[in-house]
VEXNUMI-622969 format. One line per 8 residues: number of its first residue (from 1); their letters; for each residue x, y, z of C-alpha. Coordinates in steps of 0.5 Angstrom, whole numbers. Example, Ala and Ser with C-alpha at 12.3 -4.5 7.8 and 13.67 -1.06 7.14 Angstrom:
1 = as = 25/-9/16 | 27/-2/14 .
END
This chain:
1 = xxxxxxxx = -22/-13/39 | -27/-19/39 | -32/-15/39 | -37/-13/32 | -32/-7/30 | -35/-2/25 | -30/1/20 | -30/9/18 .
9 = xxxxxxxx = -28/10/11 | -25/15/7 | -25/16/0 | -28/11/-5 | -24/11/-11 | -21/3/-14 | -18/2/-8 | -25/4/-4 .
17 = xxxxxxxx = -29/1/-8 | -25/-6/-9 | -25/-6/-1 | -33/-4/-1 | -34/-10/-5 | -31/-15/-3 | -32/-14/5 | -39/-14/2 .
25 = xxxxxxxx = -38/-21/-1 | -35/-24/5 | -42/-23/9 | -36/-22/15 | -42/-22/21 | -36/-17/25 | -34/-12/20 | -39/-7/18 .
33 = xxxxxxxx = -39/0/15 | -42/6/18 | -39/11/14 | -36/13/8 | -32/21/8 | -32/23/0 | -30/29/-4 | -35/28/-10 .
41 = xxxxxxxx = -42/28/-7 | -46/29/-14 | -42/23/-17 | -47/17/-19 | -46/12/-15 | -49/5/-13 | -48/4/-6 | -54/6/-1 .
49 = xxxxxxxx = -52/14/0 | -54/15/7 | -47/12/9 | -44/18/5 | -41/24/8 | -37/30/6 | -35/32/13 | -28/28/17 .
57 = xxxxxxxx = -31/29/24 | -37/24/22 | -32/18/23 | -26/23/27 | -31/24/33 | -36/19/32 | -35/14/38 | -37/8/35 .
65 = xxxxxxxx = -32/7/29 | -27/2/32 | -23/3/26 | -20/8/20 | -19/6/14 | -17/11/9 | -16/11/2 | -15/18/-1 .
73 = xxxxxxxx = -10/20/-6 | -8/26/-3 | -1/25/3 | -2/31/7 | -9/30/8 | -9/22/9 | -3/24/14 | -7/29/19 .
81 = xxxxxxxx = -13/24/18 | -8/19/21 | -6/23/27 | -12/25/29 | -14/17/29 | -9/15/33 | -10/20/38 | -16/18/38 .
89 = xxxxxxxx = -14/11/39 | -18/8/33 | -13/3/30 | -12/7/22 | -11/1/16 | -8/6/10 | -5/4/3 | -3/10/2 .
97 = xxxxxxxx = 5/10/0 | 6/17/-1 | 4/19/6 | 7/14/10 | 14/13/6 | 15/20/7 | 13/20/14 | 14/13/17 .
105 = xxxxxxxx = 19/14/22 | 14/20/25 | 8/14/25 | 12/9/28 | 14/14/34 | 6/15/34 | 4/8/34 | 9/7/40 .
113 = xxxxxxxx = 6/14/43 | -2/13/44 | -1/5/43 | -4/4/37 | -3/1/30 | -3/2/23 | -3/-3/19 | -2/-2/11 .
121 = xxxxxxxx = 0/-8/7 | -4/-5/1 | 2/1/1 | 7/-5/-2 | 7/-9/-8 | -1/-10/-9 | -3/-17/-7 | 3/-20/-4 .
129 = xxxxxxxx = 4/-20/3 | 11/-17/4 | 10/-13/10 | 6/-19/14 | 13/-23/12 | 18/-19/13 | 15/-18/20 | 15/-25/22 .
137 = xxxxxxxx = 19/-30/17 | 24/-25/16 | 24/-23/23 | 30/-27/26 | 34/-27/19 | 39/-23/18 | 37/-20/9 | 43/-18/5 .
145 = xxxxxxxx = 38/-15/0 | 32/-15/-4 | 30/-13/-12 | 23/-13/-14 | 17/-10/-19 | 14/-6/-14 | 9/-2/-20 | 4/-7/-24 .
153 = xxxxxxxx = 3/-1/-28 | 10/0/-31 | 11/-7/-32 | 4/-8/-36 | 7/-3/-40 | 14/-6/-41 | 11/-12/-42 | 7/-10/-48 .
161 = xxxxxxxx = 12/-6/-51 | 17/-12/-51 | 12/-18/-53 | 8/-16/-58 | 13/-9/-61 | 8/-4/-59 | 10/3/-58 | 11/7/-51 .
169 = xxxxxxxx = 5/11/-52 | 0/5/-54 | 2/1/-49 | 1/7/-44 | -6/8/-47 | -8/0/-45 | -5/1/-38 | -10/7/-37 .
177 = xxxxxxxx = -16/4/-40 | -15/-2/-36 | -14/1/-30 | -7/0/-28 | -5/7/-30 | -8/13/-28 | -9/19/-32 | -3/23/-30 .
185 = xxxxxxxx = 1/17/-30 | 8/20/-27 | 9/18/-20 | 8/10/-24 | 14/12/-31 | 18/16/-28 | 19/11/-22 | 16/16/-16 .
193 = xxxxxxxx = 11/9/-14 | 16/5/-14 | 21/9/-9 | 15/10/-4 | 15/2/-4 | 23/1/-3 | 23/6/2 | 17/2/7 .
201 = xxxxxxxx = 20/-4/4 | 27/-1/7 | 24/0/13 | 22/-7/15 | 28/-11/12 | 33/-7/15 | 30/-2/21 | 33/4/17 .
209 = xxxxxxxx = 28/9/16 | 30/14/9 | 26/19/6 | 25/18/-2 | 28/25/-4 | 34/21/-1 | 35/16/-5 | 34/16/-13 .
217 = xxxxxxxx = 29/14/-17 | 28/13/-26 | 23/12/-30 | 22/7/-37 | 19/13/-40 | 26/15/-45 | 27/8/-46 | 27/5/-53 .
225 = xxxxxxxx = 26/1/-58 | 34/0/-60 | 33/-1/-52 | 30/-7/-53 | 34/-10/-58 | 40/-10/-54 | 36/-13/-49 | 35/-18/-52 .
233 = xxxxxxxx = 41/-19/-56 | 44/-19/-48 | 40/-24/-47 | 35/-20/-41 | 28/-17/-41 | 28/-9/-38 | 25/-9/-32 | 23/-3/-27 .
241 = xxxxxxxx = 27/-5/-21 | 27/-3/-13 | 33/-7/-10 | 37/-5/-4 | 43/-8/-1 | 46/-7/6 | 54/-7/6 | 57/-7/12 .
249 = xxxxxxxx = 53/-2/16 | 51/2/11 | 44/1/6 | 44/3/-1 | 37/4/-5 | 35/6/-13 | 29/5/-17 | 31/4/-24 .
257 = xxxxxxxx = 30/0/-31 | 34/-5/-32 | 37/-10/-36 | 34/-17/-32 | 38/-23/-35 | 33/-29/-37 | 35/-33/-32 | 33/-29/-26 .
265 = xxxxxxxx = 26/-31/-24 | 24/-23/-25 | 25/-23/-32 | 18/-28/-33 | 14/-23/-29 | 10/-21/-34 | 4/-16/-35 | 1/-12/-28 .
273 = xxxxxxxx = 5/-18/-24 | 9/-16/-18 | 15/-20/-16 | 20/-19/-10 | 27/-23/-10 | 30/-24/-2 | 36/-26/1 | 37/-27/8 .
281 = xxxxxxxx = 43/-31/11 | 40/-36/13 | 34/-37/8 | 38/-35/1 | 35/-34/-4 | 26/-33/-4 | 22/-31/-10 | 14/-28/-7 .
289 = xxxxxxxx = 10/-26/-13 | 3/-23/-14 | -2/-18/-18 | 1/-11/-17 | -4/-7/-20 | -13/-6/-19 | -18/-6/-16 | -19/-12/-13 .
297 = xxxxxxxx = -12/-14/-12 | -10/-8/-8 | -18/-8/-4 | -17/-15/-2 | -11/-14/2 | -13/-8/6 | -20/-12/8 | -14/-17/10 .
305 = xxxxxxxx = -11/-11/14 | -17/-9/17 | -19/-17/18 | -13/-18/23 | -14/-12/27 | -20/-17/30 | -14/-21/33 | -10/-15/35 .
313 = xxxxxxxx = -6/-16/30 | 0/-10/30 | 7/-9/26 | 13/-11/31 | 18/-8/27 | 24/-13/29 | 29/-9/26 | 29/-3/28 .
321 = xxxxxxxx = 33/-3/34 | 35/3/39 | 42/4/37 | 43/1/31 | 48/4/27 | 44/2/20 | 44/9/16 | 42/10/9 .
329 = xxxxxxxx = 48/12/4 | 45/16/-1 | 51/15/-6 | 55/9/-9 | 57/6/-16 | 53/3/-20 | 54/-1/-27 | 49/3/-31 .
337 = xxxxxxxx = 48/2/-40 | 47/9/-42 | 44/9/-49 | 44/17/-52 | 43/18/-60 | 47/25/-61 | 55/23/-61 | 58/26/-56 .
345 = xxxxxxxx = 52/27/-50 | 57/24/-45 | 64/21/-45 | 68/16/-43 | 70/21/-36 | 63/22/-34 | 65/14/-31 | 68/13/-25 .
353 = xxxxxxxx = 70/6/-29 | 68/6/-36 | 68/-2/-39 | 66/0/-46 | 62/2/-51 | 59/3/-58 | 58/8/-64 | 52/6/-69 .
361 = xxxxxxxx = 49/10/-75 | 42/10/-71 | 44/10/-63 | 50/9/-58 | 51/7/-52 | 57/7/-45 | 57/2/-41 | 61/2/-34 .
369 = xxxxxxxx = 61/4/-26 | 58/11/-25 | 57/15/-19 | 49/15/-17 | 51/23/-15 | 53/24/-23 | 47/19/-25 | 42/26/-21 .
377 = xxxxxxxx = 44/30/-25 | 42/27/-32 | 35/23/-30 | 31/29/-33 | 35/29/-40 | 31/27/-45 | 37/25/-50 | 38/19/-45 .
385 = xxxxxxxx = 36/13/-43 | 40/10/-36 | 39/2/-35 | 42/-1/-29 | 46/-8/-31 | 42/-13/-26 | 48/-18/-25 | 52/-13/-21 .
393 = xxxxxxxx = 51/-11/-14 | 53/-3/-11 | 60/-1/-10 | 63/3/-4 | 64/10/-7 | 71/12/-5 | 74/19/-9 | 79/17/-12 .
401 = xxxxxxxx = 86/20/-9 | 90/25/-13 | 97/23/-16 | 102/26/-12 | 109/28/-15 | 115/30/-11 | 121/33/-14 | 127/29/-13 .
END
C-alpha cells in the first residue's frame, strides 16, 4: 500500500473526533478522508459537512475507500460493517472492544478467509502499544501471565477516592466531566470494559480465544471507605485489575478490585493511567504504562493503526497454534477480602479455605480462598464488597473428595 490511501470512516464520537484531529495536524500527504458515516446529521459540527453521510454504502461500495476505520459504539453493527470491509478486501481498523472480544476467533478465521487485516490497537488499554508488543517482542516468549489497569475511567475514580477522600459519586461526577467516563458509565464500574480488553489481551498472549461471558468480571461500585482504610493499613492501593495466568495447560482470567501492595509498580499508577504488568519466561518481569482514557490517547493510537497499514502491517497471531491444547478454564480458587456490614452475610463455609476474619461495630469482613463459581453468585449483592489479594496466584480447583468410613 504505497500508494495515497483514503480512509472511509464511521462514527465521529471522542474516539473520531480525536482520530480526525490528529490525521488533520500530521498533514500526512498518503492519508486522506473521503468519508465520514454518521448517525446524528442535525448535530452542530466543525468539520466541512460534504464529507458526511448517514448512509454505510457510501464508504461499503465505494471503490476508492482503501481502508475502514470504524469507531461506533454499537457491537453488532461495528461487527456486520467489518464483514462487509473484509469481503470487500478493504483493510478494517476498529477500537471497538465489545465487538471484537466477543467475536474475535470469528475475525481471525475472516482475516485469514479473504486475506485481509484488522487492526485494533485502540481496543486494549488506550495508548500503550500492547497489541503491536505481544505481536512482536513477546512473540517467541513463553508469558506466564499478565495483571493490569485496563480502564482509565475507574482508575481516575479510585484514584480521587483514595488520594483526596472523596466519595464514589463525586468522583464519578469529575470522571463524566472530564470525558473519561460516560454518562451510563456500566461497562467502566462494573468491570465489563475491562473484561473486553482481557479477552483480546488473552488472545495475543497465549493463543486461547475466551468469550467474556466466560470469564467473571467485578466492579469498584460497592467498595467503601472502610475499603480503603483497610487497604492502606494493609499497606496497598485498590486497583480495578484484569490479570490472567496460564497453568500448565489451562488459562484462568477475572476482572476485579484488588488490594495492589505499594510495592508492586501498579500501585503508583494513578488517575486515567493504564498499566500492564508481563511475565515471560525469558524476559521476567516487564511493566508498560500509558494514558488509558480520552480522546486524544485513543485517536493517536488507531491513526497509529491506520499509519501501519501503509507498510502492510498485519497481526500474525504467533500464539495461536493448530492443535493447541490451551483452553480457558472458567472456575478456580481465588484469595479474596469480602467486606459486608450485616453480621451474618456469609460464613466461614462459603470458603473453600477460610484464612481469617473480623467483626467490628461499623463493618466486617472474611478473608481466604474461595471458588470463582461461588464468587458468581454474589457479584450483584450490594451488601458486599469482593477485593482480590493481589500478592496470590490461581489455584486449580479440586472438589474436595467426601470421608469415607468403613465399619470394622
Amino acid at each position: 500500500m504505497s500508494k495515497k490511501l483514503k480512509l472511509g470512516v464511521f462514527g465521529l464520537g471522542s474516539v473520531g473526533q480525536g482520530f480526525y484531529e490528529l490525521l488533520d495536524q500530521s498533514k500526512n500527504p498518503n492519508l486522506e478522508i473521503k468519508k465520514i458515516v454518521i448517525k446524528n446529521p442535525t448535530k452542530t459540527r466543525t468539520i466541512e459537512s460534504s464529507i458526511f453521510s448517514t448512509t454505510p454504502t457510501d464508504i461499503l461500495d465505494d471503490p476508492e475507500i482503501d481502508i475502514v476505520v470504524e469507531l461506533i459504539d454499537d457491537a453488532t453493527i461495528a461487527l456486520e460493517i467489518l464483514k462487509q470491509s473484509l469481503q470487500r478486501r478493504k483493510p478494517v481498523v476498529t477500537a471497538n472492544k465489545k465487538m471484537l472480544a466477543g467475536n474475535l476467533e470469528e475475525i481471525y478465521w475472516l482475516q485469514k478467509k479473504y486475506e485481509t487485516p484488522v487492526l485494533y490497537e485502540g481496543a486494549v488499554c488506550g495508548s500503550i502499544p500492547i497489541i503491536r508488543n505481544l505481536e512482536m517482542h513477546y512473540a517467541y516468549d513463553r508469558l506466564e501471565s499478565f495483571e493490569g489497569i485496563f480502564n482509565g475511567s475507574t482508575n481516575y475514580i479510585l484514584t480521587k477516592m483514595i488520594d483526596e477522600k472523596i466519595n464514589y459519586d463525586k468522583a464519578l461526577d469529575q470522571a463524566q466531566k472530564l470525558g473519561f467516563a460516560e454518562s451510563d458509565p456500566t461497562l467502566d464500574v462494573k468491570g465489563y470494559d475491562a473484561k473486553y480488553k482481557l479477552a483480546i489481551t488473552i488472545a495475543h498472549s497465549f493463543g486461547c480465544f475466551v468469550k467474556p461471558d466466560h470469564m467473571l468480571n467485578i466492579g469498584i461500585d460497592k467498595i467503601s471507605a472502610h475499603d480503603i482504610r483497610y487497604a492502606k493499613r494493609q499497606g496497598c492501593a485498590i486497583k480495578l485489575i484484569a490479570k490472567a495466568e496460564k497453568i500448565g495447560n489451562k488459562i484462568f482470567g477475572i476482572v476485579a478490585p484488588t488490594l495492589v501492595p505499594l510495592e508492586n509498580p501498579l500501585a503508583s499508577v494513578k488517575n486515567e493511567f493504564n498499566a500492564i504488568n508481563l511475565v515471560g519466561a525469558s524476559t521476567g518481569l516487564q511493566m508498560l504504562t500509558g494514558k488509558g482514557a480520552g480522546s486524544l490517547p485513543t485517536g493517536l493510537v488507531v491513526l497509529a493503526d491506520v499509519a501501519s497499514l501503509l507498510a502492510e502491517f498485519k497481526y500474525s497471531y504467533p500464539k495461536v497454534i493448530p492443535g493447541n491444547p490451551v483452553t480457558f478454564e472458567k472456575d478456580a480458587l481465588i484469595n479474596v477480602h469480602v467486606s459486608f456490614v450485616t453480621p451474618g452475610a456469609i460464613h466461614p463455609t462459603d470458603f473453600e479455605e477460610f484464612t481469617g476474619g473480623y467483626q467490628g461495630e461499623d463493618a466486617h469482613f472474611m478473608t481466604g480462598w474461595m471458588r470463582i463459581k461461588k464468587l458468581e453468585e454474589w457479584v450483584d449483592r450490594d451488601d458486599l464488597s469482593i477485593m482480590v489479594n493481589d500478592d496470590t496466584h490461581f489455584k486449580v480447583y479440586e472438589p474436595k473428595k467426601e470421608r469415607e468410613f468403613s465399619l470394622a
